[in-house]
C-alpha positions as CSV (number, residue, x, y, z in Angstrom):
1,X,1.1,-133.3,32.8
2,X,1.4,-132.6,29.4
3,X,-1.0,-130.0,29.4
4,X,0.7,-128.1,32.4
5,X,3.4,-128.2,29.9
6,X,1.9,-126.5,27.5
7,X,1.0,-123.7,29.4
8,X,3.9,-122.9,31.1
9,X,6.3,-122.7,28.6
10,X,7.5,-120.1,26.3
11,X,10.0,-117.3,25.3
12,X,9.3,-114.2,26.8
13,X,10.9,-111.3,25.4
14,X,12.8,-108.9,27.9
15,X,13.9,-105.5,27.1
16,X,16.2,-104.0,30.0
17,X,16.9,-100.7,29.9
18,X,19.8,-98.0,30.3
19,X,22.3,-99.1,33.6
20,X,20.5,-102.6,33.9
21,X,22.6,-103.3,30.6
22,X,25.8,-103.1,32.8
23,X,24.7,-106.9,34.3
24,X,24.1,-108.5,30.7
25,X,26.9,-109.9,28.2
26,X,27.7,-107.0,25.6
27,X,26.2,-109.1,23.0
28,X,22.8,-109.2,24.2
29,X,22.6,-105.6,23.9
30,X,19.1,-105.0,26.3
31,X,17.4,-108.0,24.2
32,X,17.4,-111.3,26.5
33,X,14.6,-114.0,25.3
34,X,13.8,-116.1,29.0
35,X,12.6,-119.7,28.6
36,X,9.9,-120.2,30.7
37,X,10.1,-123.8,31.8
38,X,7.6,-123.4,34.8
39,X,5.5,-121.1,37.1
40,X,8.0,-118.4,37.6
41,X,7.8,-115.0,39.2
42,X,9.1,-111.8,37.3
43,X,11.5,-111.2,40.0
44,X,13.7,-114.4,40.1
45,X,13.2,-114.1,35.9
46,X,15.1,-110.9,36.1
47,X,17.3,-112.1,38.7
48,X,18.2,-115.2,36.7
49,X,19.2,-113.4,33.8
50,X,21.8,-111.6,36.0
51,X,20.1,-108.4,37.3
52,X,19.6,-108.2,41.3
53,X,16.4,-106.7,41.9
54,X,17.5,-103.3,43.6
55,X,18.3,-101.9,40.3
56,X,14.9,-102.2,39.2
57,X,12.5,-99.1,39.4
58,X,9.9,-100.2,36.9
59,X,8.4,-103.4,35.4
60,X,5.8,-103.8,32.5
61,X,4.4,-106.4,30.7
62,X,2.4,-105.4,27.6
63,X,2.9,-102.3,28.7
64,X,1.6,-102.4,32.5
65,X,3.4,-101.9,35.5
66,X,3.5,-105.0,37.6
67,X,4.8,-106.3,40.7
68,X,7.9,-108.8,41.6
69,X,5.2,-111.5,42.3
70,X,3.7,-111.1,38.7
71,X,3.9,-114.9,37.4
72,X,5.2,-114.8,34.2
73,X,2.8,-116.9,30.8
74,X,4.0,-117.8,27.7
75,X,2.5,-114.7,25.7
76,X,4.5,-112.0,27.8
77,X,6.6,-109.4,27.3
78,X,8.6,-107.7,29.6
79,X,10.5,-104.1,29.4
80,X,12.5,-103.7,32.4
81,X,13.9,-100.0,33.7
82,X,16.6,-99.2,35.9
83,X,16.5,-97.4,39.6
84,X,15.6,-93.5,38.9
85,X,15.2,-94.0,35.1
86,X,14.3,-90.8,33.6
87,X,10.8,-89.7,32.4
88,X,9.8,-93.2,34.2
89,X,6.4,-93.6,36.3
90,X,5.3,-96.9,38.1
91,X,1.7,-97.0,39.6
92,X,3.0,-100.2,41.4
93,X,5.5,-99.6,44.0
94,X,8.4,-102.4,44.1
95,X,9.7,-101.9,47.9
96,X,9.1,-99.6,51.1
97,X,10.6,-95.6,50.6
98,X,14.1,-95.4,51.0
99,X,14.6,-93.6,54.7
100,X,15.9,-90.4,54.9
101,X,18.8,-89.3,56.2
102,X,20.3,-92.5,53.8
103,X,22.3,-94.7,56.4
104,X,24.7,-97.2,54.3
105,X,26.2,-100.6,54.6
106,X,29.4,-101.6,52.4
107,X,30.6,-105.1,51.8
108,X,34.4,-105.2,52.5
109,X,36.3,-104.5,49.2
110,X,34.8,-101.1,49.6
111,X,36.7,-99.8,52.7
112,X,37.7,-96.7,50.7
113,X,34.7,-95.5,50.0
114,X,32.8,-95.8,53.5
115,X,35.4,-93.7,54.9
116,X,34.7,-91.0,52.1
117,X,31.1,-91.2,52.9
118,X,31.7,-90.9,57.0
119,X,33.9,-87.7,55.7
120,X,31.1,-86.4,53.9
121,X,28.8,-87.3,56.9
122,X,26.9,-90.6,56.1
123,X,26.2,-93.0,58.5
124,X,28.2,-95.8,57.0
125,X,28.3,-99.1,58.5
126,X,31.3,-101.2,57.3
127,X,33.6,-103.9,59.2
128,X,35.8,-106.2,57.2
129,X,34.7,-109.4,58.6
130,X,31.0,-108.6,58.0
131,X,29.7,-112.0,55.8
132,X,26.9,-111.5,53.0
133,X,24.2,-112.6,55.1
134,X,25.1,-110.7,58.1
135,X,25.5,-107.6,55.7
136,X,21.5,-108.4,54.1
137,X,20.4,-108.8,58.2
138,X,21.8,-105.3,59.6
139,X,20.5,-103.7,55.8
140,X,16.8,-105.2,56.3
141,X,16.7,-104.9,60.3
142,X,18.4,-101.2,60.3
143,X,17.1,-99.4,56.7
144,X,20.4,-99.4,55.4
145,X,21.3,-98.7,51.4
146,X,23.5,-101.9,50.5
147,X,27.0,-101.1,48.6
148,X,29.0,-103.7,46.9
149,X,30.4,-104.4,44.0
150,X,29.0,-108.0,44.3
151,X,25.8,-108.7,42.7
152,X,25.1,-111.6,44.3
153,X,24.8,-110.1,47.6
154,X,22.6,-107.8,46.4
155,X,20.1,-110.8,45.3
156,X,19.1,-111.3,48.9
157,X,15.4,-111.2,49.0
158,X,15.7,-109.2,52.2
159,X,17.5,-106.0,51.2
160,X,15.4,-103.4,49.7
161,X,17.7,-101.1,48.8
162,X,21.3,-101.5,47.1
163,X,23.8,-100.4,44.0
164,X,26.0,-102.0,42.7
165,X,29.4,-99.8,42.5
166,X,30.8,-100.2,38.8
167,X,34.4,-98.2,39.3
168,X,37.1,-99.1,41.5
169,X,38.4,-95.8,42.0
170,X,37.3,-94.5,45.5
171,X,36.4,-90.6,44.4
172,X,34.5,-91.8,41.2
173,X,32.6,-94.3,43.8
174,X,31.7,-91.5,45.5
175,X,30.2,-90.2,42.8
176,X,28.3,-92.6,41.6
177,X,26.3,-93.3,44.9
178,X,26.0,-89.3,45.2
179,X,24.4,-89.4,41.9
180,X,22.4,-91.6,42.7
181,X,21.0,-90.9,46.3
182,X,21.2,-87.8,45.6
183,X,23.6,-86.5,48.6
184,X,24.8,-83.7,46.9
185,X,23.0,-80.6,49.3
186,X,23.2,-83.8,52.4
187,X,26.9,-83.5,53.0
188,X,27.5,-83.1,56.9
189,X,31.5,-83.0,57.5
190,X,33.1,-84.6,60.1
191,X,29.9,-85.7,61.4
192,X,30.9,-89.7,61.9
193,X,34.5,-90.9,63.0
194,X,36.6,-92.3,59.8
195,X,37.5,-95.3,61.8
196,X,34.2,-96.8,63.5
197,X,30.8,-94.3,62.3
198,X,30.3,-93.1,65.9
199,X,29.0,-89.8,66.7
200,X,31.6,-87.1,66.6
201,X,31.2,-84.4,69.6
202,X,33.2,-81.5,70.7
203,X,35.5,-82.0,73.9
204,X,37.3,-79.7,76.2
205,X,40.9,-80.1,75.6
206,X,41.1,-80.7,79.2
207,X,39.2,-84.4,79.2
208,X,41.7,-85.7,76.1
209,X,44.9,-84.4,77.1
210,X,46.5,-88.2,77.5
211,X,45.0,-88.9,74.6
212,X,46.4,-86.7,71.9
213,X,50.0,-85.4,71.2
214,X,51.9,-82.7,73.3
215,X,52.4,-80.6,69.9
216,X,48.8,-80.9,69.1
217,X,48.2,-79.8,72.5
218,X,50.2,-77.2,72.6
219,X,49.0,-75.5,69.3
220,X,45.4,-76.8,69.0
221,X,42.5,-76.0,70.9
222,X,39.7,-77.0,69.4
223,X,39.0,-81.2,69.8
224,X,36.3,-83.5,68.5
225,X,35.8,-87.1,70.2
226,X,33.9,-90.2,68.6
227,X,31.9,-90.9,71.5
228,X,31.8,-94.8,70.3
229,X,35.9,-95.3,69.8
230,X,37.4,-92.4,71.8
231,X,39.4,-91.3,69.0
232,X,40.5,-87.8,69.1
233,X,40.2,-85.3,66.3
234,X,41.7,-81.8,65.6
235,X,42.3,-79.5,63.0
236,X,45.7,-80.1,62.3
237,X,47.4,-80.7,58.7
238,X,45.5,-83.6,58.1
239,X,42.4,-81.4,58.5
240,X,43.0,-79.3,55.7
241,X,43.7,-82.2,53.6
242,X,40.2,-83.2,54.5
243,X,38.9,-80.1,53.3
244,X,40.5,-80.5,50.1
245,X,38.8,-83.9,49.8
246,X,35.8,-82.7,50.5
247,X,36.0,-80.0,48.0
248,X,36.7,-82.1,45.4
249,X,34.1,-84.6,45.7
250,X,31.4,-82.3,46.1
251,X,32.5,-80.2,42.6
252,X,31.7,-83.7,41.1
253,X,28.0,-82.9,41.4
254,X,28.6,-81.2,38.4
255,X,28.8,-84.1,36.0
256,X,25.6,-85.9,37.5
């Protein structure tokens, strides 16, 4: 017993780099020294020390890329870099290729957000009694890029992809999963309904007359249905406003 001991424990340096700081106390400053008490994988090392695993790009010890099932030993040391890190190369891929187009899921303090993404034209899953584990299922079972700004939801083994949002400004959001993803030459407008993600089509004016407004039909003749909720859209006032949005979040492509 004593002997298993002996080889299973240790301090192994970890260096984390750039963003992963963001999940460390200020003091540790990218340094973290991890007791190694028994057989433990890289993965819930990393995860223990407060990092989910989805912000990880690269892992090396001694200067090799390794896996999440690398079992850590005593004489280690780990340097740890962040999701598209720059100048960064792994010859060991961590999890499957993110999907393309991106489809999202958001956890629900970021209602905001997912209906800036629908805007944009991101399939955006998001419903405000949707639990953690029900979030991690539809992610895993339907390819979807996880969004919270809790990290513990984004420690479920399951989901492959995920970031977690630092602001709590909605535009600035935006940004940062733009950034990213980058969405920036993606943007589809008024491609997904603001209220449910369903498909937005163009409708005769005809086959939504009793469901929109006798001064929108009177002036308006162009419509757009979400085939999922029904809801009616034209391109009234709100419209332009819209626009506006849209203008604006895409000039933030700038500052990437």
């Amino acid at each position: 017993m004593s002997l298993i001991k002996q080889q299973t424990t240790g301090t192994i340096p970890f260096h984390f780099i750039g963003s992963l700081c963001d999940f460390l106390p200020k003091r540790i400053q990218g340094q973290f020294h991890y007791q190694l008490l028994h057989p433990t994988s890289v993965k819930d090392a990393i995860e223990a020390m407060g990092v989910p695993h989805v912000e990880v790009e690269c892992i090396k010890v001694h200067g090799k890329d390794v896996p999440f099932t690398y079992q850590l030993k005593p004489e280690d040391a780990v340097i740890v870099y962040p999701f598209i890190s720059h100048n960064t190369f792994s010859e060991v891929v961590l999890r499957p290729p993110l999907k393309r187009p991106i489809k999202f899921i958001l956890d629900v303090h970021l209602g905001s957000l997912a209906r800036l993404l629908r805007l944009a034209g991101f399939d955006t899953y998001y419903e405000t009694e949707a639990a953690d584990a029900i979030i991690a299922k539809i992610a895993a079972k339907e390819d979807r890029v996880v969004l919270t700004r809790d990290i513990g939801l984004l420690k479920h083994k399951i989901i492959h992809w995920g970031y977690w949002i630092r602001s709590q400004h909605r535009e600035e959001q935006f940004k940062e999963v733009a950034c990213r993803f980058n969405l920036w030459s993606s943007f589809s407008p008024f491609s997904y309904c603001l209220a449910c993600n369903g498909s937005i089509k163009s409708v005769n004016k005809e086959m939504v007359m009793n469901l929109i407004p006798s001064n929108a039909a009177l002036y308006f003749h162009s419509f757009f249905q979400c085939q999922s909720c029904q809801r009616v859209y034209w391109k009234g006032t709100h419209y332009d406003r819209m626009l506006e949005t849209l203008e604006r979040l895409h000039n933030k492509g700038n500052d990437c």
